[in-house]
C-alpha positions as CSV (number, residue, x, y, z in Angstrom):
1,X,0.4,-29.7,6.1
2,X,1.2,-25.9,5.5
3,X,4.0,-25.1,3.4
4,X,6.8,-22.9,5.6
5,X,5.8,-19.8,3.5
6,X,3.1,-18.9,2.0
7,X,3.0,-18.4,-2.1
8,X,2.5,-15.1,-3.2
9,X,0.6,-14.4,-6.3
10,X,-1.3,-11.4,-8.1
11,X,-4.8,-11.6,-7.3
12,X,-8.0,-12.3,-9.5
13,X,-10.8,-11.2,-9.9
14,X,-12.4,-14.5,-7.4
15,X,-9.6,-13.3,-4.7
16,X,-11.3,-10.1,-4.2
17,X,-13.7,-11.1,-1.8
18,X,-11.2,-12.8,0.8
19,X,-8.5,-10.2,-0.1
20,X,-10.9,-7.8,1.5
21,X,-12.0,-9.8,4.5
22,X,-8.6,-10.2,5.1
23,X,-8.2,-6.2,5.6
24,X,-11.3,-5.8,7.4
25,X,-10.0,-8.5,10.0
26,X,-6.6,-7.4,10.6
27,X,-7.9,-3.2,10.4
28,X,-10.0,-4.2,13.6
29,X,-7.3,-6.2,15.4
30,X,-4.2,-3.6,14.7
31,X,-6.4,-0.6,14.8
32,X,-9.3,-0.7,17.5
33,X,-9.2,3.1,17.8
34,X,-9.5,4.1,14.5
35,X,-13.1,4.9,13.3
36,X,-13.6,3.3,9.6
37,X,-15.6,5.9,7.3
38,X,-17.2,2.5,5.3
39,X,-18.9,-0.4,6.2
40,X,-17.7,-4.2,5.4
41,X,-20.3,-4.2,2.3
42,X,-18.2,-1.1,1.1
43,X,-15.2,-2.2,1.9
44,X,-15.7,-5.7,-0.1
45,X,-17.1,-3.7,-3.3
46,X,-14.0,-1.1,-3.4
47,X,-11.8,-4.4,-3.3
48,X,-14.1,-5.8,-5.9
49,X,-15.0,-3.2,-8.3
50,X,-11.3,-0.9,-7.6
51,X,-8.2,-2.6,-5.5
52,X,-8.2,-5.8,-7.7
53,X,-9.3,-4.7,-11.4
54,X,-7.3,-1.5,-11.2
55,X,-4.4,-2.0,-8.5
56,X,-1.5,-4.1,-8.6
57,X,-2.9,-6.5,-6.3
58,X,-0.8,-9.5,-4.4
59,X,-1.8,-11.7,-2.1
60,X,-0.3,-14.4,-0.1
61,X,-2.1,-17.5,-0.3
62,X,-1.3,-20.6,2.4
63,X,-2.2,-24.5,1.5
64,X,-5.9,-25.3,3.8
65,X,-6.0,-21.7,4.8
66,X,-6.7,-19.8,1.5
67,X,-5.4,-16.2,1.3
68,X,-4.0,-15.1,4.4
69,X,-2.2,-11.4,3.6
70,X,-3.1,-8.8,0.9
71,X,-0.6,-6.2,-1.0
72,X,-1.8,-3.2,-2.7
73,X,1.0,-1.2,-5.1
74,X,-0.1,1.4,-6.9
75,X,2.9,2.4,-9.0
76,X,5.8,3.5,-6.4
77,X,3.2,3.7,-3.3
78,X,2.8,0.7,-1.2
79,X,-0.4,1.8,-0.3
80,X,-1.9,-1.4,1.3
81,X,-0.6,-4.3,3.7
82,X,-2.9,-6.2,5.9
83,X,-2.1,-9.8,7.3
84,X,-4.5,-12.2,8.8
85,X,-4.1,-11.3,12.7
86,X,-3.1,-14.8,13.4
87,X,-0.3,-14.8,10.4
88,X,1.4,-11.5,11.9
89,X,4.8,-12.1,13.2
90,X,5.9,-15.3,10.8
91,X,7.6,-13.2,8.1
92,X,4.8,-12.8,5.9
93,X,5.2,-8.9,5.8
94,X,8.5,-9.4,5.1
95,X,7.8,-11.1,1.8
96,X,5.9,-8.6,0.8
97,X,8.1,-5.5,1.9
98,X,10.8,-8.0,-0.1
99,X,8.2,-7.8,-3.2
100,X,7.1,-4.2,-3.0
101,X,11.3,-3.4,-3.4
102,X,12.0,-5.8,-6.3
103,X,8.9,-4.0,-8.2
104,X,9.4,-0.4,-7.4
105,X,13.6,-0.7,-7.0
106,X,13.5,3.0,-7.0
107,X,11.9,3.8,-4.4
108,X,8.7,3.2,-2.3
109,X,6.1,5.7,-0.2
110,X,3.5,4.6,2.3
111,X,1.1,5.9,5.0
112,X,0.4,4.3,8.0
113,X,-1.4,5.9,11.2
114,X,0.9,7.4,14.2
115,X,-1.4,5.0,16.3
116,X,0.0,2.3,14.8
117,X,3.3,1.9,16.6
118,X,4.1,-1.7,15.2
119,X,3.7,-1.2,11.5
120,X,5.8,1.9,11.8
121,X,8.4,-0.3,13.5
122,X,8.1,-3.3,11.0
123,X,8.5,-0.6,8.2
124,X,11.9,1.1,10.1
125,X,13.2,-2.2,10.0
126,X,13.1,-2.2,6.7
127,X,14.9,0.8,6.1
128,X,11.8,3.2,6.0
129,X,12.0,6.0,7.4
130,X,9.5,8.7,8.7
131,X,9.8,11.7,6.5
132,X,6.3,13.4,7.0
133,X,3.4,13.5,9.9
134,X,0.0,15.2,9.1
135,X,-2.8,15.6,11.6
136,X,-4.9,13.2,9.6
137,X,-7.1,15.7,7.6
138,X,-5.9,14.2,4.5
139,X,-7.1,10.2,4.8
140,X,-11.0,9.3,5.1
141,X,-10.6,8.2,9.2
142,X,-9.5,11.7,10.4
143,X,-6.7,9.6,11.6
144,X,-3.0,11.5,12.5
145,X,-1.0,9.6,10.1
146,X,2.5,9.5,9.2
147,X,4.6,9.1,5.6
148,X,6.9,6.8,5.5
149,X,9.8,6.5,2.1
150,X,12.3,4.1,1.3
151,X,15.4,4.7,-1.0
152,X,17.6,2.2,-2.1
Protein backbone atom coordinates (compact mmCIF):
# COMPACT_ATOMS: atom_id res chain seq x y z
CA UNK A 1 0.00 0.00 0.00
CA UNK A 2 1.15 3.69 -0.97
CA UNK A 3 2.14 5.79 1.73
CA UNK A 4 -0.40 9.22 1.78
CA UNK A 5 2.58 11.27 0.49
CA UNK A 6 5.18 10.58 -1.33
CA UNK A 7 8.99 11.03 0.28
CA UNK A 8 11.01 13.55 -1.14
CA UNK A 9 14.64 13.06 -1.52
CA UNK A 10 17.72 14.64 -3.50
CA UNK A 11 18.34 12.55 -6.41
CA UNK A 12 21.35 10.28 -7.50
CA UNK A 13 23.04 9.65 -9.98
CA UNK A 14 20.63 6.06 -10.68
CA UNK A 15 17.41 8.47 -10.41
CA UNK A 16 18.47 10.34 -13.43
CA UNK A 17 16.98 8.20 -15.84
CA UNK A 18 13.34 8.09 -14.38
CA UNK A 19 13.69 11.72 -13.16
CA UNK A 20 13.81 12.48 -16.85
CA UNK A 21 11.06 10.17 -18.07
CA UNK A 22 9.12 11.60 -15.65
CA UNK A 23 9.52 15.26 -17.48
CA UNK A 24 9.13 13.86 -20.78
CA UNK A 25 5.70 12.24 -19.76
CA UNK A 26 4.18 15.07 -18.03
CA UNK A 27 5.83 17.95 -20.86
CA UNK A 28 3.60 15.93 -23.49
CA UNK A 29 0.42 15.66 -21.29
CA UNK A 30 0.49 19.56 -19.91
CA UNK A 31 1.94 20.83 -23.04
CA UNK A 32 0.68 19.27 -26.35
CA UNK A 33 1.27 22.51 -28.27
CA UNK A 34 4.59 23.18 -27.52
CA UNK A 35 7.25 21.96 -29.98
CA UNK A 36 10.36 20.28 -27.88
CA UNK A 37 13.80 21.44 -29.55
CA UNK A 38 15.32 17.76 -28.24
CA UNK A 39 14.54 14.33 -28.51
CA UNK A 40 13.85 11.79 -25.43
CA UNK A 41 17.55 10.42 -25.95
CA UNK A 42 18.58 14.16 -25.32
CA UNK A 43 16.46 14.88 -22.94
CA UNK A 44 17.59 11.61 -20.76
CA UNK A 45 21.44 12.59 -21.21
CA UNK A 46 20.94 16.42 -20.14
CA UNK A 47 19.29 14.86 -16.94
CA UNK A 48 22.14 12.42 -16.80
CA UNK A 49 25.25 14.15 -17.62
CA UNK A 50 23.71 18.08 -16.34
CA UNK A 51 20.29 18.29 -14.12
CA UNK A 52 21.38 15.65 -11.58
CA UNK A 53 25.35 15.94 -11.22
CA UNK A 54 25.21 19.70 -11.35
CA UNK A 55 21.59 20.88 -10.16
CA UNK A 56 20.05 20.60 -6.93
CA UNK A 57 17.92 17.85 -7.92
CA UNK A 58 14.68 16.47 -5.78
CA UNK A 59 12.48 13.99 -6.53
CA UNK A 60 9.46 12.59 -4.97
CA UNK A 61 9.59 8.98 -4.74
CA UNK A 62 6.14 6.77 -3.91
CA UNK A 63 6.30 2.99 -2.34
CA UNK A 64 5.53 0.33 -5.76
CA UNK A 65 5.56 3.30 -8.06
CA UNK A 66 9.22 4.60 -7.97
CA UNK A 67 9.82 8.33 -8.60
CA UNK A 68 6.76 9.97 -9.54
CA UNK A 69 7.69 14.06 -9.61
CA UNK A 70 11.04 15.81 -10.21
CA UNK A 71 12.37 19.30 -8.74
CA UNK A 72 15.09 21.17 -10.32
CA UNK A 73 16.62 24.46 -8.07
CA UNK A 74 19.35 26.03 -9.33
CA UNK A 75 20.27 28.54 -6.55
CA UNK A 76 17.06 30.91 -6.14
CA UNK A 77 15.36 29.75 -9.63
CA UNK A 78 12.91 26.99 -9.47
CA UNK A 79 13.67 26.23 -12.75
CA UNK A 80 12.03 22.69 -13.12
CA UNK A 81 8.67 20.95 -11.80
CA UNK A 82 7.10 18.06 -13.60
CA UNK A 83 4.73 15.40 -11.96
CA UNK A 84 3.73 12.16 -13.32
CA UNK A 85 0.41 13.10 -15.23
CA UNK A 86 -1.53 10.71 -13.09
CA UNK A 87 0.04 12.21 -9.69
CA UNK A 88 -1.12 15.87 -10.57
CA UNK A 89 -3.77 17.15 -8.41
CA UNK A 90 -2.82 15.06 -4.92
CA UNK A 91 -0.57 17.78 -3.41
CA UNK A 92 2.61 16.59 -4.70
CA UNK A 93 3.42 20.18 -6.24
CA UNK A 94 2.65 21.55 -3.20
CA UNK A 95 5.47 19.76 -1.40
CA UNK A 96 7.70 20.75 -3.58
CA UNK A 97 6.61 24.55 -3.89
CA UNK A 98 6.70 23.89 0.23
CA UNK A 99 10.52 22.68 -0.39
CA UNK A 100 11.64 25.15 -3.03
CA UNK A 101 10.61 28.11 -0.10
CA UNK A 102 12.36 26.48 2.87
CA UNK A 103 15.70 26.33 0.61
CA UNK A 104 15.60 29.57 -1.13
CA UNK A 105 13.55 31.60 2.05
CA UNK A 106 14.56 34.68 0.13
CA UNK A 107 13.01 34.46 -2.64
CA UNK A 108 12.26 32.29 -5.68
CA UNK A 109 11.95 32.94 -9.77
CA UNK A 110 10.55 30.61 -12.35
CA UNK A 111 9.40 30.40 -16.04
CA UNK A 112 6.55 28.74 -17.18
CA UNK A 113 4.84 29.09 -20.74
CA UNK A 114 1.64 31.59 -21.14
CA UNK A 115 0.10 28.27 -22.67
CA UNK A 116 0.17 26.75 -19.58
CA UNK A 117 -2.81 28.18 -17.81
CA UNK A 118 -2.70 25.59 -14.83
CA UNK A 119 0.83 25.81 -13.62
CA UNK A 120 0.55 29.55 -13.70
CA UNK A 121 -2.59 29.09 -11.45
CA UNK A 122 -0.88 26.43 -9.17
CA UNK A 123 2.07 28.91 -8.81
CA UNK A 124 -0.49 32.11 -7.95
CA UNK A 125 -1.74 30.08 -5.31
CA UNK A 126 1.23 30.02 -3.98
CA UNK A 127 1.75 33.55 -3.77
CA UNK A 128 3.66 33.91 -7.24
CA UNK A 129 2.98 36.42 -9.02
CA UNK A 130 3.53 37.31 -12.76
CA UNK A 131 6.09 40.01 -12.92
CA UNK A 132 7.46 39.53 -16.67
CA UNK A 133 5.97 38.03 -20.20
CA UNK A 134 8.45 37.61 -23.17
CA UNK A 135 7.39 36.46 -26.60
CA UNK A 136 9.44 33.31 -26.13
CA UNK A 137 12.59 34.25 -28.07
CA UNK A 138 14.57 33.67 -24.99
CA UNK A 139 13.76 29.66 -24.11
CA UNK A 140 14.85 26.79 -26.76
CA UNK A 141 10.73 26.07 -27.78
CA UNK A 142 10.08 29.55 -29.24
CA UNK A 143 7.45 29.32 -26.70
CA UNK A 144 5.67 32.93 -25.22
CA UNK A 145 6.57 32.36 -21.66
CA UNK A 146 5.97 34.20 -18.65
CA UNK A 147 8.21 34.97 -15.23
CA UNK A 148 6.93 34.32 -12.33
CA UNK A 149 8.73 35.57 -8.46
CA UNK A 150 7.85 34.95 -5.10
CA UNK A 151 8.83 37.09 -2.03
CA UNK A 152 8.38 36.18 1.38
Amino acid sequence: MSREYPVLRRATAADARAAADVWLRSFAAALPTVVRPRSDGEVRAYFRDVVVPSRETWVAEEDGDGIVGVMVLDGDVLSQLYLDPGRRGRGIGDLFVRLAKERSPEGLSLWTFQVNRPAQRFYERHGFVAAEWTDGRGNEEREPDVRFVWRP
